[in-house]
C-alpha positions in Angstrom: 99.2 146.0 4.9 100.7 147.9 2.1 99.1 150.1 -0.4 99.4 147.2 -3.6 98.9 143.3 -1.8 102.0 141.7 -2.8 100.7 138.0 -3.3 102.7 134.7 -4.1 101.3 132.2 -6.4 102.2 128.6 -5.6 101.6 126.5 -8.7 102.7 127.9 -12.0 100.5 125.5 -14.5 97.8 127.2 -16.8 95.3 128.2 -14.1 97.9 129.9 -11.9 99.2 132.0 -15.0 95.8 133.0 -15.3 95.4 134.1 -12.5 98.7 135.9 -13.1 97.7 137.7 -15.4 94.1 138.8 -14.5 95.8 140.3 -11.3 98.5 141.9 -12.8 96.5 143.6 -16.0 93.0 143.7 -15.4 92.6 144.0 -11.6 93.4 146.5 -9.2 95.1 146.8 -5.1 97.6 144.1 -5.8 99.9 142.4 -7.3 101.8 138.8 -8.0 105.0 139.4 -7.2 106.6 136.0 -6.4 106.1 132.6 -7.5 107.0 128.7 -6.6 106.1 125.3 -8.4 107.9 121.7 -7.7 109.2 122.3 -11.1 111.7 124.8 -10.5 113.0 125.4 -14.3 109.3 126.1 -15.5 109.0 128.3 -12.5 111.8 130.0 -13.3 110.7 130.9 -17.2 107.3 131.9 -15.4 108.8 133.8 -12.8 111.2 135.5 -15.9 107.9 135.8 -18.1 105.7 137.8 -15.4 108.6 139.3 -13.9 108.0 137.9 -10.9 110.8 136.6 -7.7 111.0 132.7 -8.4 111.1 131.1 -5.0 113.2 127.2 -4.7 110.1 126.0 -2.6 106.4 126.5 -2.0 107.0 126.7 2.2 109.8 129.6 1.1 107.7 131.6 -0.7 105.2 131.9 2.1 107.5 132.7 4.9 109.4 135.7 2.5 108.5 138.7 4.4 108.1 140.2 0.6 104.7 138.0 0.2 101.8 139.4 2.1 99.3 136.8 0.6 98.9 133.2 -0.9 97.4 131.9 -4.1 97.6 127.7 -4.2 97.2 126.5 -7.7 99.0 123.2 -7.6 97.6 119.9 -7.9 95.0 119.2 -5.6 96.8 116.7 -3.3 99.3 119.2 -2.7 96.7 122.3 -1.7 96.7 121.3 2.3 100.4 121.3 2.8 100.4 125.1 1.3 97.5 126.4 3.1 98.3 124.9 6.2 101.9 126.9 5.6 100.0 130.0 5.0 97.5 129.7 8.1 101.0 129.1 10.3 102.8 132.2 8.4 99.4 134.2 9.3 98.6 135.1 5.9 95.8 134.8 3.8 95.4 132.3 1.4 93.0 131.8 -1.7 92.9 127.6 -2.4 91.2 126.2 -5.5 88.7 124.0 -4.9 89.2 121.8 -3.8 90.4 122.8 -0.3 91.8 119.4 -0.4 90.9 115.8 -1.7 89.5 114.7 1.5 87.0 115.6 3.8 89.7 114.8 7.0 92.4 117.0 5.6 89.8 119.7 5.1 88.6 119.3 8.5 92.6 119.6 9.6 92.4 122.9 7.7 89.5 124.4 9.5 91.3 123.1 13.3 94.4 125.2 12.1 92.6 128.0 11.1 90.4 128.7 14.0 93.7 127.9 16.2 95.3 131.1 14.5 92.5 132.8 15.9 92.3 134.4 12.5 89.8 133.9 9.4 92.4 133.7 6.5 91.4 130.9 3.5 89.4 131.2 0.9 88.4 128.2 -1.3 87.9 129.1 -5.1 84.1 128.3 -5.9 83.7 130.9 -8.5 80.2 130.2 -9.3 79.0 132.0 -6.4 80.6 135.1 -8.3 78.9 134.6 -11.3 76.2 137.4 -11.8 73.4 134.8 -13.1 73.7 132.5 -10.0 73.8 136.1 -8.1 70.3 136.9 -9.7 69.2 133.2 -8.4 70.5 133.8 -4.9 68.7 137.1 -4.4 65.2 135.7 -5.9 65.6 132.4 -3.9 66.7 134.7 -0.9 64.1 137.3 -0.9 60.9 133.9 -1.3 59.2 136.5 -3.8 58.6 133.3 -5.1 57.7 131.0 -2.3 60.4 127.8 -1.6 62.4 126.2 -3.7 60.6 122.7 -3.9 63.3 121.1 -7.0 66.2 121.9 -8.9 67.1 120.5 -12.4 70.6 121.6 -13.8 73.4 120.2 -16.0 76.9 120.5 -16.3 78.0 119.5 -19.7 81.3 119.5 -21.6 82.8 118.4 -25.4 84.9 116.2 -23.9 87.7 115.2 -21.6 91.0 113.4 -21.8 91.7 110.1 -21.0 93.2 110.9 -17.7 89.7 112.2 -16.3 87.6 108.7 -15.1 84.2 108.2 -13.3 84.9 109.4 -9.9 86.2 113.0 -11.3 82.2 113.4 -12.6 81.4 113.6 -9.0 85.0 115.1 -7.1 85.9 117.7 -10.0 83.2 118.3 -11.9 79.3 118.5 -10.2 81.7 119.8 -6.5 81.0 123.0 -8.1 77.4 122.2 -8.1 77.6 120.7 -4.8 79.2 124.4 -3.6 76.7 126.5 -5.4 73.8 124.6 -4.4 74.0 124.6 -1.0 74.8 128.2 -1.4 72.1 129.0 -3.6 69.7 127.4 -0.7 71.1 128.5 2.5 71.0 125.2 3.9 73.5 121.6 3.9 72.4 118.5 2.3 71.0 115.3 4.1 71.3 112.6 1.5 73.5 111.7 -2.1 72.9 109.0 -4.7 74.3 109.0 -8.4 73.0 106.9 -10.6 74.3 105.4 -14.6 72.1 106.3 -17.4 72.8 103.8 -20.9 77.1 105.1 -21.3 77.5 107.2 -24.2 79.8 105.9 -27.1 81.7 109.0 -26.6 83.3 107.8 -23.2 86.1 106.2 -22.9 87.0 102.8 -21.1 87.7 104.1 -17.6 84.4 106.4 -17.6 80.6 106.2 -17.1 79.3 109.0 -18.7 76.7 110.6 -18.6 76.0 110.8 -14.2 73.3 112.0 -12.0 73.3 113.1 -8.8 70.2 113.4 -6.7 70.8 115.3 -3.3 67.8 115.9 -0.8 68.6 119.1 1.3 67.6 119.0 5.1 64.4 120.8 4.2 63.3 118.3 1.8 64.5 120.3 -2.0 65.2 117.8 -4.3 68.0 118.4 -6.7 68.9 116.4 -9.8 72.3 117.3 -11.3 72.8 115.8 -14.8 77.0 115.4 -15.5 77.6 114.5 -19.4 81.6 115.2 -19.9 81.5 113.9 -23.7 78.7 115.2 -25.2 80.9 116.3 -28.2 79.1 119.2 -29.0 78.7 122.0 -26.4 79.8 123.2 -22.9 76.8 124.2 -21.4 75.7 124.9 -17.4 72.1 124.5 -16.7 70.3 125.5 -13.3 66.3 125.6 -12.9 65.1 126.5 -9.5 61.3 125.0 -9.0 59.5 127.0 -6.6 55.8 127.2 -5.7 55.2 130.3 -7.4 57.4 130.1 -10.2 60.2 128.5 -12.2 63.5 130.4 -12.0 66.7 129.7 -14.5 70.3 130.3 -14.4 70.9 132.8 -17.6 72.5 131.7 -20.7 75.9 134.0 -21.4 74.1 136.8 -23.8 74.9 136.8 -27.6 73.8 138.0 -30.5 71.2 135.9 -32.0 72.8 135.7 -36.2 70.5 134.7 -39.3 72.4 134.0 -41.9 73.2 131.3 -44.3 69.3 129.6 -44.3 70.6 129.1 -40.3 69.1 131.2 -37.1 71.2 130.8 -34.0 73.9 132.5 -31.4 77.2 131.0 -30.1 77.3 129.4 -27.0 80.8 129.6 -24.5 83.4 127.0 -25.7 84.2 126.2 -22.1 84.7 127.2 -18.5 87.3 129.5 -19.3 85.2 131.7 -21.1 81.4 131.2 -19.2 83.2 131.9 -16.0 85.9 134.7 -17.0 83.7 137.3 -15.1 83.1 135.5 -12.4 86.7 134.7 -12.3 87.6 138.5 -12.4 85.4 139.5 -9.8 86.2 136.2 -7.1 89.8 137.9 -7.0 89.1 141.9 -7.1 86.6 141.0 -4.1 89.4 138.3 -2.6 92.0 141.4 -2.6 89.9 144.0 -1.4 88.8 142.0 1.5 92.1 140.4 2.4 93.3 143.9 2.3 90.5 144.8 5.2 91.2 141.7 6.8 88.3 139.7 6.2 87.5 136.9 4.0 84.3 137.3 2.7 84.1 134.5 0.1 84.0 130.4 0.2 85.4 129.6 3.5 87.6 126.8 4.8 84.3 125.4 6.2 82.4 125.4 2.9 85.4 123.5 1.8 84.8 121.0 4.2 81.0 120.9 3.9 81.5 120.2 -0.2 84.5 117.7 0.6 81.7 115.6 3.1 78.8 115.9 0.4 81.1 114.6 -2.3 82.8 111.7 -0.6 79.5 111.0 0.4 78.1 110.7 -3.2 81.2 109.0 -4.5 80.3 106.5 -1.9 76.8 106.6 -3.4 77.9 106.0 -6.7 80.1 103.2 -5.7 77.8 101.2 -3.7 74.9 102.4 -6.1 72.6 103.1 -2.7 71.8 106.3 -1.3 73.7 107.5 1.0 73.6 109.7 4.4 75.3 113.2 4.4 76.4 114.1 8.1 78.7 116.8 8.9 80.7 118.0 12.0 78.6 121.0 13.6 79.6 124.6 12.4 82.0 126.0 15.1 80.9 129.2 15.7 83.8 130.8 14.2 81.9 129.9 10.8 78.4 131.3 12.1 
């Protein structure tokens, strides 16, 4: 593989021109060279923008012999179609989560992939990049601590738009939870259930907000993950790890603390753009160094499976308000 990776980027919205340009200027070992959206006249002012080659068609831009990689930032129904291009093209591919809507599509994914004989996807969980859920891993890791017996964490925003309703509390918003968790631990999930707290005044029609989802892991941790969308105040991403010899929490993002004005306090990150830039900037230097080595060495096509399956299974929980079994496929050993 050459020198520079020369990757395409299928999906030109606001995420994929981030992702543009944190290649391009901050990173180093390759660069976005290409591009391809369903909206060929944006594309085109993108592609003019970046100076990048604007393709007609996602499936075209894959099979150019001047893209050596794939990044798929287009709506999430649409992430399969690409990566399955990508696996049959026999280059790499980085999907954002997630992998794809449903658990069977995902599953689709993983058949292809081992059929290439090849690891080549990586899903975009960027939380396991982050250098405080790093610090977790390695003290949950090392048991300096003892076990994990209970996790408490939050994912909170200002606000959303009146496009995002109940289910996306569970399938867009705690699935990064759902990934990092089950990374944090080591180990898969056995049961879901999401229960309704009193509905903040802040929500609108078509969503129950605040949520909480309880998972049990097959070890017996118990993990309660509090989801409040429209807090109208802060964005904010708890995690406290209970174990028998301690009590572990995620970092805040470090600020100077200000006194002024009869007021003591610090800033806090206004939203995921700016509490995961790091994380961000790391997920793709390591994504091109492997890829480059031919490996993948982050999220996998399975772990995009494995989050699809725990989130269905706790949308079904919320729906039926019950709790609800988690059961997986086994882990080929292509995975192990």
């Amino acid at each position: 593989m050459a020198k520079e990776l020369k990757i395409g980027i299928v999906g030109t919205g606001a995420i994929g021109r981030t992702h543009i340009e944190r290649i391009n200027n901050k990173l180093s070992g390759g660069k976005v060279v290409a591009c391809a959206d369903q909206n060929a006249d944006f594309c085109k002012s993108v592609a003019e923008k970046y100076g990048l080659k604007a393709f007609e068609t996602g499936e075209e831009m894959i099979a150019s012999p001047e893209v050596e990689a794939v990044i798929v930032t287009t709506l999430d129904p649409f992430h399969a179609e690409y990566v399955l291009a990508a696996i049959a093209a026999g280059k790499p591919v980085f999907c954002e989560k997630p992998l794809a809507p449903e658990a069977e599509t995902c599953k689709k994914i993983v058949d292809a992939e081992m059929a290439s004989g090849k690891h080549l996807v990586q899903v975009g969980f960027m939380r396991r990049y982050d250098a405080g859920y790093k610090q977790l891993k390695e003290a949950i890791r090392s048991r300096k601590y003892g076990e994990p017996l209970m996790l408490h964490c939050a994912h909170r925003n200002p606000g959303v738009d009146t496009n995002y309703d109940t289910p996306m509390e569970v399938e867009n918003s705690m699935i990064h939870e759902i990934d990092v968790l089950r990374w944090l631990l080591g180990e898969d999930y056995a049961t879901a259930e999401v229960v309704f707290p009193k509905k903040t005044r802040k929500a609108h029609e078509n969503l129950q907000d605040p949520q909480i989802m309880i998972l049990t892991t097959k070890s017996g941790v118990r993990i309660d993950v509090e989801a409040f969308v429209c807090t109208g105040h802060c964005y904010q991403i708890k995690c406290e790890v209970c174990c028998e010899d301690a009590i572990l929490n995620l970092p805040e993002s470090p600020t100077i603390n200000v006194c002024a004005e009869a007021h003591v306090g610090h800033d806090i990150d206004a939203d995921w753009s700016t509490r995961f830039a790091d994380a961000y900037d790391t997920e793709f230097q390591e994504w091109i160094n492997s890829t480059k080595e031919g490996r993948v060495d982050g999220p996998t096509a399975w772990d995009g499976y494995a989050g699809q399956v725990a989130a269905a299974a706790a949308s079904k929980a919320r729906d039926t308000q019950s709790v609800v079994e988690i059961v997986y496929d086994p882990m080929p050993a292509f995975y192990q």
